[in-house]
N, C-alpha and C positions, 0 to 999 in steps of 0.2 A: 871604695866609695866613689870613685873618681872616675871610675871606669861607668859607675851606672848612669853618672850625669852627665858623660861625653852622650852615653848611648838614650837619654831621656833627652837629650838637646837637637840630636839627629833627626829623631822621631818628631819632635815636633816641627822641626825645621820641614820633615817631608809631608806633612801633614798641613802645616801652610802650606806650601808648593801647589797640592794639592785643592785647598780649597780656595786659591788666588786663581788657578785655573780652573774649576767650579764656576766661582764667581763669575769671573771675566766672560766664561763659552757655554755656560748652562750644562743642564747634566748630556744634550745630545750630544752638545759640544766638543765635551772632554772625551766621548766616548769616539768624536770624530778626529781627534785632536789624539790620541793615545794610539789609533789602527792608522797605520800610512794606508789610503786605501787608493789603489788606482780608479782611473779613471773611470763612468760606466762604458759599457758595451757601446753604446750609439755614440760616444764621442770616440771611443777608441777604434770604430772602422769611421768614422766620417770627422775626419780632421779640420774638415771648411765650415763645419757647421757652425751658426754663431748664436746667438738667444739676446733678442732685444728687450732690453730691461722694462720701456714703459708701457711695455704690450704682453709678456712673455706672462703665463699660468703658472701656478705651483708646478705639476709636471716637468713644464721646458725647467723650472727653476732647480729642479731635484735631478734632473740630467747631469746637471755640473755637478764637477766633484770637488768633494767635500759639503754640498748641500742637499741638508735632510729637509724632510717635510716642514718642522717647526722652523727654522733657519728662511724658509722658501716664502710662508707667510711674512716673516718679521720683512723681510724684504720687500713685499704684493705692501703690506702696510706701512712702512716709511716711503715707498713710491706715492700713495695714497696720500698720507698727511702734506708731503711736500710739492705736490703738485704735479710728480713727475722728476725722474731723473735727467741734470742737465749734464752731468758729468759720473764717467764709472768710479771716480775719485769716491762719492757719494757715498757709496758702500760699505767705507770703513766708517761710518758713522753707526750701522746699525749694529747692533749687538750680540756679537758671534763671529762676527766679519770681522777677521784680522789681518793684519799684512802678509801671513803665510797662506790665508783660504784665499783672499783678493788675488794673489799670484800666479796660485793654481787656476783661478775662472776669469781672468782677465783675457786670457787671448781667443776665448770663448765669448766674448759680450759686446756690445754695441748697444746704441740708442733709443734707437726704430724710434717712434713716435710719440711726440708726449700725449698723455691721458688728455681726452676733454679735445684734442688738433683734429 
């Protein structure tokens, strides 16, 4: 009997794990978050390239890696609500963006110009 409740506790233990990371990165999220995936193509020949956050498309935004189309929006739209980004700090606020995707696209990003200048 002892055995079935170590192995019923495990299960649910991984079944939280999972849906705290769910929660936290959305379903693209987890699915970007489970693939270690390199970098794309156009960053992996052009190392210099950078993408300015208060000017940059979904496209430039879906270049970096680890960001998918939904992720690209959520970004285009807390640029939007806050006026423009004054800091790449900023990023970890919207949802999906964690300190392991910020890491990855950080040496990738810059400012360029805020919305509206």
């Amino acid at each position: 009997m002892l055995k079935w409740g170590r192995l019923v506790l495990l299960l649910i233990g991984l079944l939280l794990s999972f849906l705290r990371g769910y929660w936290a990165l959305g379903p693209a999220g987890v699915v970007w978050y489970l693939q270690d995936l390199d970098p794309p193509a156009e960053f992996a020949e052009s190392a210099n390239r950078v993408v300015a956050l208060n000017s940059a498309d979904i496209d430039e935004l879906v270049a970096l890696p680890g960001i998918g189309p939904v992720l690209a929006r959520r970004i285009i739209e807390y640029r939007e609500l806050i006026g423009g980004y004054q800091d790449t700090q900023q990023l970890l606020a919207v949802k999906g963006v964690g300190e392991a995707t910020f890491r990855k696209i950080e040496p990738y990003l810059t400012l360029g110009e805020l919305s509206g200048s």
